[in-house]
KERO-301688 format. One line per 10 residues: number of its first residue (from 0); their letters; for each residue x, y, z of C-alpha. Coordinates in Angstrom, 2 decimals. Each point is the difference from the previous one (the first is absolute). Last residue first. Layout:
BEGIN
NUM> A> X:Y:Z ~ ...
This chain:
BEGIN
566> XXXXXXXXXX> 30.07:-9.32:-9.66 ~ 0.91:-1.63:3.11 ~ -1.10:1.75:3.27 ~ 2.25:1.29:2.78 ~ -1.81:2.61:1.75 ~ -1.32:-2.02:2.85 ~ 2.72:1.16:2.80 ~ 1.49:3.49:-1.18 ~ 3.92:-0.83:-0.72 ~ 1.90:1.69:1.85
556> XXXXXXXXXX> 2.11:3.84:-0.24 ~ 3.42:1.29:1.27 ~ 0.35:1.51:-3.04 ~ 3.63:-1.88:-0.88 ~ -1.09:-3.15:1.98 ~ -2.70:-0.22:-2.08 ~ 1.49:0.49:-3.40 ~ 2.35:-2.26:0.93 ~ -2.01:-3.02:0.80 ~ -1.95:0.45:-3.34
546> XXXXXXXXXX> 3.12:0.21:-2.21 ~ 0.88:-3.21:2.07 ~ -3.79:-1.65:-1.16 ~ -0.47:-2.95:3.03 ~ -2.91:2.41:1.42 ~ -1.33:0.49:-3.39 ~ 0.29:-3.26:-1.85 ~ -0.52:-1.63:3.27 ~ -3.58:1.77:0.31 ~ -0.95:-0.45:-3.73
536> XXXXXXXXXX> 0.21:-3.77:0.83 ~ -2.09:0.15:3.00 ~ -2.78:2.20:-2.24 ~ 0.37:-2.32:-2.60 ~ -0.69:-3.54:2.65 ~ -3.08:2.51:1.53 ~ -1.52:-0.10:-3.71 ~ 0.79:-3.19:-0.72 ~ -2.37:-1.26:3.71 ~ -2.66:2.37:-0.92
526> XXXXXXXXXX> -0.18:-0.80:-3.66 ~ -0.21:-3.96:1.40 ~ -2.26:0.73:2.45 ~ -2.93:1.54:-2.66 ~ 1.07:-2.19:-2.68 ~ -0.91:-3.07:2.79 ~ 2.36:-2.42:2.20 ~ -0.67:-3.66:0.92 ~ -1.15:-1.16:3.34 ~ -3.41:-0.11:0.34
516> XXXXXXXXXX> -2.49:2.38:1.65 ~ -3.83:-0.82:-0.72 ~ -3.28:1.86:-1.98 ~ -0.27:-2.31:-3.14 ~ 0.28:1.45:-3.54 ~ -0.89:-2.18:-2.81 ~ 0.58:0.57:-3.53 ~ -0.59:-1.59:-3.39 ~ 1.41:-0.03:-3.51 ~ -1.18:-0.39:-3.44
506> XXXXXXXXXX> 2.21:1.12:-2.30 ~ 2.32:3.36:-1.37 ~ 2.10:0.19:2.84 ~ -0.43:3.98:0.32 ~ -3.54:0.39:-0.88 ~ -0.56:-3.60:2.17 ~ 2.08:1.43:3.21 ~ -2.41:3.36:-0.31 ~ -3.14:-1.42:0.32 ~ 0.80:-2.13:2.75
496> XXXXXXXXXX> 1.70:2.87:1.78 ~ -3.45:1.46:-0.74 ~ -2.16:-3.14:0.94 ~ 1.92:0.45:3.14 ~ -0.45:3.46:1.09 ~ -3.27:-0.42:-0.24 ~ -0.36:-2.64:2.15 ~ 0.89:2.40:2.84 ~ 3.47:0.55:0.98 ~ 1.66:3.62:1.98
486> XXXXXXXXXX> -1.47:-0.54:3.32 ~ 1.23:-3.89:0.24 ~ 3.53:1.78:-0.51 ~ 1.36:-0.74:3.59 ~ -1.56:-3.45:-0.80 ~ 3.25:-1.10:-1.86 ~ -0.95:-0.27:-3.54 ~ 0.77:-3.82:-1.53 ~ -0.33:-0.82:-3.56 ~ -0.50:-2.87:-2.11
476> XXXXXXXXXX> 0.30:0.45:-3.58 ~ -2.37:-2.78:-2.02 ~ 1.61:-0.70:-3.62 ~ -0.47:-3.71:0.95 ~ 2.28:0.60:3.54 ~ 1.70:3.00:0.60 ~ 1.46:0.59:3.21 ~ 0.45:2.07:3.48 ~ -0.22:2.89:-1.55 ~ 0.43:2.93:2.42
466> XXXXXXXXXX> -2.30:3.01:0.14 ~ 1.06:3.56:0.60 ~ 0.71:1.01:-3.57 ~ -3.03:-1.53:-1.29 ~ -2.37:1.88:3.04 ~ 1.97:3.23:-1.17 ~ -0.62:-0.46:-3.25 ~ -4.05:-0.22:0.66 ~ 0.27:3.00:1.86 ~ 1.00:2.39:-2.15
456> XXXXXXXXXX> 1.00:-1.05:-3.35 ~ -0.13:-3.40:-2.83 ~ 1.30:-1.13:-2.71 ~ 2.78:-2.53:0.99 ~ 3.36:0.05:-1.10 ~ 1.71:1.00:3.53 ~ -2.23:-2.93:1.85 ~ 1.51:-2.73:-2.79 ~ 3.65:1.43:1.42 ~ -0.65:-0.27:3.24
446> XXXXXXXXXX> -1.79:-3.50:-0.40 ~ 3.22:-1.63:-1.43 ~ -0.76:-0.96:-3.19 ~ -1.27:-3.33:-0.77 ~ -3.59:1.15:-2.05 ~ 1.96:1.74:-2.21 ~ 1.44:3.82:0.35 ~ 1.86:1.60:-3.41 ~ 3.44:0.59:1.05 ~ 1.26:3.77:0.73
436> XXXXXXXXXX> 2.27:1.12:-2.32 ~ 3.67:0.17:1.30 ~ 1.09:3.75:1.47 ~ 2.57:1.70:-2.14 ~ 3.62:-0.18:-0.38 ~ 0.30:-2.61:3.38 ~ 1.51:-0.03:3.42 ~ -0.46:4.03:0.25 ~ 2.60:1.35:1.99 ~ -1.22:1.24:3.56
426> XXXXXXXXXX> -1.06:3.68:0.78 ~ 0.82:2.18:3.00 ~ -1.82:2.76:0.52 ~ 0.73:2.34:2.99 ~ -2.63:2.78:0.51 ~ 1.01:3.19:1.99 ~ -1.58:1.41:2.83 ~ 0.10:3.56:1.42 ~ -0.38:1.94:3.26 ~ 3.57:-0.09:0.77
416> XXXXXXXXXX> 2.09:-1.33:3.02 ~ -1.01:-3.51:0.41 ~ 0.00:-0.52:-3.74 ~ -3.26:-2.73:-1.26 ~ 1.13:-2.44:-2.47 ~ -3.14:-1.47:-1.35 ~ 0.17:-3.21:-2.12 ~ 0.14:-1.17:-3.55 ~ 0.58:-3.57:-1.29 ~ -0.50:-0.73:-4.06
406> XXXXXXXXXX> -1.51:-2.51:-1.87 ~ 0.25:-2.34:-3.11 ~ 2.80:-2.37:2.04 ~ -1.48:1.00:3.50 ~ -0.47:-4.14:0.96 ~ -3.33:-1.04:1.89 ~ -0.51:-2.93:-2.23 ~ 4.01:-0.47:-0.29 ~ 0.02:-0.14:4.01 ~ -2.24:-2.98:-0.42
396> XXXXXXXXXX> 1.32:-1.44:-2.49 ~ 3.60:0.21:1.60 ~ 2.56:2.26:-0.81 ~ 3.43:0.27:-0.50 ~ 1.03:3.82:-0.32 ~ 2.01:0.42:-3.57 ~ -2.72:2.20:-1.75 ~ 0.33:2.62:3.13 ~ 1.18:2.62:-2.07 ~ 0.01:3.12:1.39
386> XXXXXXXXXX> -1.61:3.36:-1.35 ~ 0.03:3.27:2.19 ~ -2.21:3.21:-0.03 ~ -0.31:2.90:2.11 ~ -2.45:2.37:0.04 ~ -2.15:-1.62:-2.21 ~ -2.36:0.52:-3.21 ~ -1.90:-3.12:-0.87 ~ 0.56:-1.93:-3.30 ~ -3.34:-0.21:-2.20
376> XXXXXXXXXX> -3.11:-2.11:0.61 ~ -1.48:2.82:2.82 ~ -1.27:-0.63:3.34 ~ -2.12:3.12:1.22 ~ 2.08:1.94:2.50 ~ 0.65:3.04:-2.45 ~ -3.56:0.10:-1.73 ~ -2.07:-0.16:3.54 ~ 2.81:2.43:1.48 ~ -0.34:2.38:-2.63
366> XXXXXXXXXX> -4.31:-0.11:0.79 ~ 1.25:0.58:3.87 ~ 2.40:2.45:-1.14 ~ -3.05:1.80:-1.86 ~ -2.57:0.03:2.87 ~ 2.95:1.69:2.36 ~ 0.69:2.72:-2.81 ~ -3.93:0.95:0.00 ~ -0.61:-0.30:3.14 ~ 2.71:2.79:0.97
356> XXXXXXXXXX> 3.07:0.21:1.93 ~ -0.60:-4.42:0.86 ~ -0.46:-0.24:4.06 ~ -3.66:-0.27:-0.53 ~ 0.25:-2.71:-2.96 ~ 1.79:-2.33:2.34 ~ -2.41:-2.29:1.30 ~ -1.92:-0.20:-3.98 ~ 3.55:-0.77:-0.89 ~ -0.02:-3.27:2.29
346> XXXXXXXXXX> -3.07:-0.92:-1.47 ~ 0.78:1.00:-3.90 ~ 3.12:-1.90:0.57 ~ -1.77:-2.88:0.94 ~ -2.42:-0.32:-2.72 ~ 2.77:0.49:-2.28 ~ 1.71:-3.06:1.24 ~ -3.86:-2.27:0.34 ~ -0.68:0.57:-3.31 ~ 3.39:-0.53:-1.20
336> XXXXXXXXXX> -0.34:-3.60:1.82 ~ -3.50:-0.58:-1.45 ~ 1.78:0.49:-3.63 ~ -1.10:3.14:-2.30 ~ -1.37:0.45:-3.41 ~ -2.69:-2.59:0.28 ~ -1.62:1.45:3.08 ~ -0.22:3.27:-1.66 ~ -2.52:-1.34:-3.05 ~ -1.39:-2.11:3.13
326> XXXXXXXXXX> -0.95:3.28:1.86 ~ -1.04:2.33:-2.73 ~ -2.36:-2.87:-1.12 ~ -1.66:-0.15:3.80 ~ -0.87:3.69:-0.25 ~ 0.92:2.24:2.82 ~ -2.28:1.71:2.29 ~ 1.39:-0.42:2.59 ~ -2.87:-1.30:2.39 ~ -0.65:-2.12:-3.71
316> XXXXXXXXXX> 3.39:-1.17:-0.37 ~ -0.32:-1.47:3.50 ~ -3.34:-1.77:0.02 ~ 1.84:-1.42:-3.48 ~ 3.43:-1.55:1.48 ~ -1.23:-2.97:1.99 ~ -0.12:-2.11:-3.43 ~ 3.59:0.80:-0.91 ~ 1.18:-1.49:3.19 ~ 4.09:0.29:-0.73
306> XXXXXXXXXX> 0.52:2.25:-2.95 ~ -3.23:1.77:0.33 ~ 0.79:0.88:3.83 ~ 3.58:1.05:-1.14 ~ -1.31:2.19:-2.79 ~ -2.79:1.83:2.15 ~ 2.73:1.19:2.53 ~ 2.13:1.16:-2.42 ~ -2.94:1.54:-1.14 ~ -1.17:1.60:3.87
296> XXXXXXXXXX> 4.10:0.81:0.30 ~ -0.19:2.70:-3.08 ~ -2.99:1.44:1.38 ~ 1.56:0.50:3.41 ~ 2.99:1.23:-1.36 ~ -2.05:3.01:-1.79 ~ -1.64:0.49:2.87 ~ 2.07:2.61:1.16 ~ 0.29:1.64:-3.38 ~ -1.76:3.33:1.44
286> XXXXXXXXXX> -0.51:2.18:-3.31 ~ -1.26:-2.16:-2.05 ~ -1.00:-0.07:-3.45 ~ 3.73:1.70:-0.96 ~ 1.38:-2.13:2.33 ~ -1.44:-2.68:-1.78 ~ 1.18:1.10:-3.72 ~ 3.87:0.26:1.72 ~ -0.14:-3.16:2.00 ~ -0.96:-1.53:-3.84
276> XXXXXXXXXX> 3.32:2.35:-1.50 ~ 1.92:-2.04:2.99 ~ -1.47:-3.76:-0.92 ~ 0.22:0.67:-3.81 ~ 3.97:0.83:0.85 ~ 0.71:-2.99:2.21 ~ -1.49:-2.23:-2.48 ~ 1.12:-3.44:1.63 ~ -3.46:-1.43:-1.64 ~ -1.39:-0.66:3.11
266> XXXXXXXXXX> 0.38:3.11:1.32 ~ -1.03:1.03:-3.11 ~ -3.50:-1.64:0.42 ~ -0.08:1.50:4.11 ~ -0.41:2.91:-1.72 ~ -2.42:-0.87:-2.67 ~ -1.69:-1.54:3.01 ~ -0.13:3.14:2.00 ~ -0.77:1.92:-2.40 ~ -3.33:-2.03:-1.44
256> XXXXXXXXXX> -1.03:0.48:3.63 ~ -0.44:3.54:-0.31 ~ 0.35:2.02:2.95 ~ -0.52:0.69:3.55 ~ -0.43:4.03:1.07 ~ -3.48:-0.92:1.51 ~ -1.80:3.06:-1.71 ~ 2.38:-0.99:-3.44 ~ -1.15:-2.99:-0.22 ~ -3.52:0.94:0.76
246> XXXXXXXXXX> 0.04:3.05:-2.89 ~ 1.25:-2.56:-2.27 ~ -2.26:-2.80:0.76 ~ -2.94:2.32:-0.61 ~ -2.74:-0.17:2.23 ~ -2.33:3.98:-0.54 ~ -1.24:2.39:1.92 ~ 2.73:2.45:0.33 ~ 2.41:-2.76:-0.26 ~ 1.75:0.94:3.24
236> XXXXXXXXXX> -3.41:0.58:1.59 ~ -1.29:-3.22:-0.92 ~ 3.55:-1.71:0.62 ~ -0.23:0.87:3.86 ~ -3.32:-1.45:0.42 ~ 0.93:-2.97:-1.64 ~ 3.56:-0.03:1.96 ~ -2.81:0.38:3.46 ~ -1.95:-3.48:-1.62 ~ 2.75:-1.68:-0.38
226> XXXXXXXXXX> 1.24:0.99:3.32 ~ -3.44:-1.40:1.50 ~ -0.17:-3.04:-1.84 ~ 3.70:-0.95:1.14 ~ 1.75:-3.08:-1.87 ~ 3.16:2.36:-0.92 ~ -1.92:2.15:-1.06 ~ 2.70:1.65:-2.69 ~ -1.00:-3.64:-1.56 ~ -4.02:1.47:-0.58
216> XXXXXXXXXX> 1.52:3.80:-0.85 ~ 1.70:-2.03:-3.40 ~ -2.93:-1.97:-0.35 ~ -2.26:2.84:-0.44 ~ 1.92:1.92:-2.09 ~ 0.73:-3.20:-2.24 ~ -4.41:-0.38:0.04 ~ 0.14:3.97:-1.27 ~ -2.19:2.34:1.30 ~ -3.21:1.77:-0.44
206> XXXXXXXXXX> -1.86:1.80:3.02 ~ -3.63:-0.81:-0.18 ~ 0.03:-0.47:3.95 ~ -1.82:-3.53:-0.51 ~ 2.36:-1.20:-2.57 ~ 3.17:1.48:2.37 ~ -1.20:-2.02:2.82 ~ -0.12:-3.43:-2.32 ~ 3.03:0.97:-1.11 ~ 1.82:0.12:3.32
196> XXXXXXXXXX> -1.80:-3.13:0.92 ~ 1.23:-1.57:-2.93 ~ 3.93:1.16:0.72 ~ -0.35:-1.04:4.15 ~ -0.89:-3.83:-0.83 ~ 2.51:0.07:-2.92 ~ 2.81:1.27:1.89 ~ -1.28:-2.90:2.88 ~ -0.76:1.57:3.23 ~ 1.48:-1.17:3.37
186> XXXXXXXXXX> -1.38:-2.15:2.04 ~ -2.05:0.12:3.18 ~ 0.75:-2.04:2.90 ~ -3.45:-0.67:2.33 ~ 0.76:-1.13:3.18 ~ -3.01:-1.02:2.74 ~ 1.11:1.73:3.46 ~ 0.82:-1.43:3.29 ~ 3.17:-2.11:-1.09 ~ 1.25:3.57:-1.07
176> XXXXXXXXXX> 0.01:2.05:3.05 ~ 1.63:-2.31:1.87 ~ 2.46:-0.91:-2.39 ~ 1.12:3.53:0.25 ~ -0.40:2.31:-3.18 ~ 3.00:1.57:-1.39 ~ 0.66:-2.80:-2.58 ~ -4.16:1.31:-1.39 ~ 1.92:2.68:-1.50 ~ -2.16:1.64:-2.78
166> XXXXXXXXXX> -3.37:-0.12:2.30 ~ -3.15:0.59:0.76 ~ -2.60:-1.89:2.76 ~ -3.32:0.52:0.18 ~ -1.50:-0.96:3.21 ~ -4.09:-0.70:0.75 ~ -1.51:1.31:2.71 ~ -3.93:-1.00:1.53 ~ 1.02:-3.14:1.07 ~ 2.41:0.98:2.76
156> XXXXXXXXXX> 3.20:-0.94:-0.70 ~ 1.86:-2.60:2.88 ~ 3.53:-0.60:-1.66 ~ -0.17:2.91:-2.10 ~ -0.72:2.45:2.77 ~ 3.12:-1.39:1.66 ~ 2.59:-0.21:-2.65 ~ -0.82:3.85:-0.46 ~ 1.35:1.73:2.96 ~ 3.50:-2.82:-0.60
146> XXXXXXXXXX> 0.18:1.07:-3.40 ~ -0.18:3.83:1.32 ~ 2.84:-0.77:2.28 ~ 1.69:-1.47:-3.15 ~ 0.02:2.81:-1.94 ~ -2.35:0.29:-2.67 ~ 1.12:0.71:-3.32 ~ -0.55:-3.80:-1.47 ~ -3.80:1.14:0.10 ~ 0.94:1.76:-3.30
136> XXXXXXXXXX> -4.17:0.92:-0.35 ~ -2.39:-0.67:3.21 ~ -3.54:-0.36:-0.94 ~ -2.41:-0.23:2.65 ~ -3.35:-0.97:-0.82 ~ -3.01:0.38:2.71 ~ -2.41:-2.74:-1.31 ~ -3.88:0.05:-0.99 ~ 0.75:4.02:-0.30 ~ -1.89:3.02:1.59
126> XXXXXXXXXX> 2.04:0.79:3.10 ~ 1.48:-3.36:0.40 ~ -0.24:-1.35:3.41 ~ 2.62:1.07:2.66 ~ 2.47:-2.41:1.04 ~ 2.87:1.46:-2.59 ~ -0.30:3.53:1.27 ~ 3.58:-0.72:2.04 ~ 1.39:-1.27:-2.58 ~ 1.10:3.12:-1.81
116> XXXXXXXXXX> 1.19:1.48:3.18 ~ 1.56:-2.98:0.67 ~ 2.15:0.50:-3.34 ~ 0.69:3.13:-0.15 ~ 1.52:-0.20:4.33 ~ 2.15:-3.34:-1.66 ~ 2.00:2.88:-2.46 ~ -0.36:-1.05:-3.78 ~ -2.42:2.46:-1.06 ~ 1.29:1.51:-3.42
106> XXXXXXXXXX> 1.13:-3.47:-1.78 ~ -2.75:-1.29:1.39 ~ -2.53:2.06:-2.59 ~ -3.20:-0.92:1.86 ~ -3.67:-0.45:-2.02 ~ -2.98:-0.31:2.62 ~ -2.90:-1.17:-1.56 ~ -3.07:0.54:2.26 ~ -0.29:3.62:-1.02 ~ -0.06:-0.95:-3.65
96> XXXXXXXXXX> 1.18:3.89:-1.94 ~ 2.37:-1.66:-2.18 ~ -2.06:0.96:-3.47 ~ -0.60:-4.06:-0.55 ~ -0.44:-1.01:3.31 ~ -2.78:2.97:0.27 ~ -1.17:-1.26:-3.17 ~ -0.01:-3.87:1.17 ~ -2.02:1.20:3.59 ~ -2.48:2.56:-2.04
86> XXXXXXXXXX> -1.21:-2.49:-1.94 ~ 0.88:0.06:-3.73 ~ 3.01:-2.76:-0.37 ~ -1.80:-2.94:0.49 ~ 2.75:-1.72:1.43 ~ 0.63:-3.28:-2.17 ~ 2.11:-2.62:1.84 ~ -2.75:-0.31:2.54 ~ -1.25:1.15:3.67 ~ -3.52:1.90:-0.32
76> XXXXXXXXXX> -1.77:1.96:-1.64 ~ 1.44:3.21:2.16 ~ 3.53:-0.29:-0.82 ~ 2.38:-0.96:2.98 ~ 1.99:-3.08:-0.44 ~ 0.23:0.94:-4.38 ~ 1.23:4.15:1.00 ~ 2.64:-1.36:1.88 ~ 1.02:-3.04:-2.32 ~ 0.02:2.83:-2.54
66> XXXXXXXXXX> 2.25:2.15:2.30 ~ 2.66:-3.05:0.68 ~ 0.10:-0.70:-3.54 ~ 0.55:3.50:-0.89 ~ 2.69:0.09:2.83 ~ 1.74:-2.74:-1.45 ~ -0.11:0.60:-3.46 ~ 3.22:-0.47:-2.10 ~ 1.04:3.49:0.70 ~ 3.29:-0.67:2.01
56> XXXXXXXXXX> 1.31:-3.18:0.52 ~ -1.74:-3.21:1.85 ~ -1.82:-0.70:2.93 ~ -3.85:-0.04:0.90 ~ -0.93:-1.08:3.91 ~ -3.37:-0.85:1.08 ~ -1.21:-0.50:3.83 ~ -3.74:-1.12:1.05 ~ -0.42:-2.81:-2.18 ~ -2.69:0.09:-2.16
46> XXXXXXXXXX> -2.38:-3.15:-1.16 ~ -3.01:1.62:-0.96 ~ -0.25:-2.56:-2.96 ~ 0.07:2.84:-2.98 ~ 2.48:2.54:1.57 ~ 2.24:-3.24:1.21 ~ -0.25:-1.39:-3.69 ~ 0.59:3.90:-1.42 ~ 3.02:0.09:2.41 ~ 1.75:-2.82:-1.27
36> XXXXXXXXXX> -0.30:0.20:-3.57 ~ 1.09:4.37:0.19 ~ 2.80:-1.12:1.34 ~ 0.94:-2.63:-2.57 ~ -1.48:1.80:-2.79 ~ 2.62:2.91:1.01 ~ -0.34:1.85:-3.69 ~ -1.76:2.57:-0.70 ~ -2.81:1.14:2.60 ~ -3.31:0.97:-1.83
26> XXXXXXXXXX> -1.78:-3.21:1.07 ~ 0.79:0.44:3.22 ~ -2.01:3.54:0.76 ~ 0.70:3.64:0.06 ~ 3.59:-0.11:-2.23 ~ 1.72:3.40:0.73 ~ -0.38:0.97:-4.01 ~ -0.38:4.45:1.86 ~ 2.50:-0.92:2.67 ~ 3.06:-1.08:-2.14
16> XXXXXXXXXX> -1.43:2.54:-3.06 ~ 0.52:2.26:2.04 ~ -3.47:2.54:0.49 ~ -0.02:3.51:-1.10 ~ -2.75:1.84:1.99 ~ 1.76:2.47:0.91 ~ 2.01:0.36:-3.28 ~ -0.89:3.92:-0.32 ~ -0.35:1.17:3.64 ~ -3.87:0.16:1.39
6> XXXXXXX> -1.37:3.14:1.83 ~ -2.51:-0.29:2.89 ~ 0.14:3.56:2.41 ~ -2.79:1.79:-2.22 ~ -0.83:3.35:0.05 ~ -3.57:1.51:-0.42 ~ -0.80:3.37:-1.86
């Protein structure tokens, strides 16, 4: 009868699936072609400098990188971009077992006596290596004493060591340390980069799955290989074996996008009921709705961006996930400035959430204040309201420009000794029964008002509104854009205000844009300059207002500077 002391635990031998797909030589590296670029030349032409430093976020590669370029200095054929892989110097790389490559977490030995003991072995040949290789991961932990113990092995290395440098933080890093080293900055992962390699792994572990499962773990990256990889690991066992986007949505307690548009749909829509049963159905899905908000903000987000630089919008969609038709069927529903309000709101209610009872009540008076601040068509609700006629002020044509006859005045009155506000409105007599139909445009309007007729968005109105015309001449418009906006014109930009004058004119006609500041004063200004005249006016409405003047000298309240605002 014999007894034997070996015994193996079930799983023993189970390797991650982040250390077991550990790319072994360039070519099986995903992404970084820039890196990879550079070092394969210097591999190839024996060109290698004697300090290397990788940056960039978490799992994108850096110490793999640093390891392969390890294992490529030191395998036994010979100095190249293609380590053999089978001698015993690129398996013992491989296994992390290389006596002459000296791996060093610096988060855990930051004290100057670590580092000089770690230096101190740096003159000695390698013990079986071409190079001694010491790689040194979140360098930016060092303190500065143990910057200073390394500045001067790096300024005179011996030829036998070569330094890999790791890092997330390379701000921390002195100038000193840096100018010695050559940079490489790796980038984050594309969703789509991370999503095929994902299946690719799954194909070769005959696990099914689902490409939506995929992609859905791929943007829950957030452009890390290695975290994708870990939520892959994760969903395996979740799933029991098998990628379904409903077991992964529910593993990472997100949920479906196709809620979060219908809900941000009846936002739209001024469906206050549709939005709360919606915030119902996802709490339901969800248990933790703190990232409801966030979702809600990323479309808002994708709607301004496709209003203004549609073209810059589909990298975007694509980290998001979100299809570009969902985005312009929104876009259409909803002005850039409403945009922009409810993005704001969501922002400053994404600050407060935490001091809300529950999440749940704090998400839905930030979706009640989206539908009660959004500018409606009908009369506004007030505190207190007055009406004055004003029809028998003398005006000039100026002042009548800027005139409040078709709006109102409101301002803040904050009380000195209470913690509330109340709104003062005070609305002027309409001049006229109903507004006069707006002229058809010819070729001798005023430029303001040819600008306001023209087809055209983003930045292509904004270079119209900011230009001045100077003069037409033969159905030519010459324009002048003050070189401030030289960053916003390209030729472009031109053939489409081109474009758009001839749709609108109905003829030939030609345009010319030249970079110079003249005298003269463009839609852009002008809106400026009538908007400031009606917020002047709506000030001596209020402040002259005698119902106004009582009120605050009754509470013992002011006027908040900046709140009055025509209507």
């Amino acid at each position: 009868m014999s007894l034997s002391n070996s015994y193996e635990l079930p799983g023993m031998n189970y390797l991650a699936l982040a250390r077991k797909w550990r790319p072994k030589n360039f070519s099986e590296m995903v992404g970084q072609e820039h890196v990879l670029r550079a070092l394969i030349n210097a591999l190839d032409t024996d060109r290698l400098h004697h300090a290397f430093l990788f940056t960039g976020t978490r799992g994108v590669g850096k110490t793999t990188i640093a390891r392969i370029l390890a294992k490529s200095i030191n395998c036994e054929q010979g100095v190249s971009s293609t380590p053999c892989g089978e001698c015993s110097t690129c398996k013992e790389v491989d296994e992390g077992r290389f006596v002459d490559l000296i791996e060093v977490d610096a988060a855990s030995r930051t004290k100057v006596e670590d580092t000089r003991d770690l230096l101190d072995n740096v003159q000695y040949a390698p013990t079986r290596g071409r190079y001694k290789v010491y790689l040194i991961d979140e360098v930016h932990m060092l303190s500065a004493s143990s910057f200073n113990a390394l500045l001067k092995t790096l300024e005179e290395p011996p030829p036998h060591v070569k330094f890999l440098f790791a890092t997330t933080d390379p701000q921390k890093l002195p100038v000193t340390i840096l100018s010695r080293c050559l940079q490489f900055n790796l980038r984050r992962l594309s969703v789509e980069r991370i999503s095929d390699y994902l299946q690719t792994l799954l194909d070769k572990e005959a696990i099914p799955y689902e490409n939506a499962a995929c992609k859905q773990l791929a943007i829950a990256a957030d452009g890390s290989m290695r975290d994708g990889l870990s939520l892959l690991e994760q969903a395996i066992a979740y799933g029991a074996g098998n990628i379904k986007l409903e077991d992964v949505t529910a593993m990472l307690g997100s949920f479906d996008n196709h809620l979060i548009i219908s809900l941000v749909e009846k936002l739209l829509a001024q469906d206050a009921m549709g939005v709360m049963v919606l915030l119902a159905r996802i709490s339901e899905q969800v248990p933790d709705l703190n990232g409801v908000l966030d979702a809600i903000l990323n479309l808002l987000h994708g709607i301004a961006l496709y209003q203004q630089v549609p073209q810059a919008c589909e990298a975007m969609l694509e980290e998001q996930g979100l299809a570009l038709a969902t985005i312009e069927s929104l876009a259409a529903t909803i002005s850039a400035e409403e945009v922009q309000l409810f993005y704001q709101i969501g922002l400053t209610g994404q600050r407060d959430l935490k001091l809300a009872p529950s999440i749940r009540s704090g998400l839905e008076m930030v979706l009640l204040r989206m539908l009660a601040f959004r500018p409606a068509s009908g009369s506004d609700t007030v505190v207190i309201q007055k009406t004055a006629n004003h029809s028998g002020r003398q005006q000039t044509t100026q002042q009548q420009e800027a005139s409040l006859s078709h709006d109102s005045a409101s301002a803040v009155v904050q009380q000195t000794d209470r913690s509330d506000a109340s709104v003062i409105n005070d609305t002027t007599a309409p001049v006229y029964e109903s507004p006069q139909p707006q002229a058809t445009v010819s070729i001798e309007s005023p430029w303001h008002e040819i600008v306001a007729a023209m087809d055209i968005v983003g930045l292509d109105k904004q270079v119209a509104e900011q230009s001045v015309l100077m003069q037409v001449n033969n159905n030519v418009f010459e324009l002048a854009l003050a070189p401030a906006s030289a960053p916003f014109f390209n030729k472009d930009r031109e053939i489409s205000i081109q474009q758009s004058l001839q749709n609108l004119l109905g003829h030939d006609i030609s345009v010319n844009i030249t970079m110079q500041e003249v005298e003269g004063e463009s839609p852009s200004a002008r809106k400026q300059r009538l908007t400031k005249e009606k917020i002047a006016s709506a000030e001596s409405i209020i402040s002259d207002d005698a119902d106004v003047k009582s009120l605050l000298d009754s509470f013992g309240g002011h006027i908040e500077a900046d709140s009055v605002q025509p209507r």
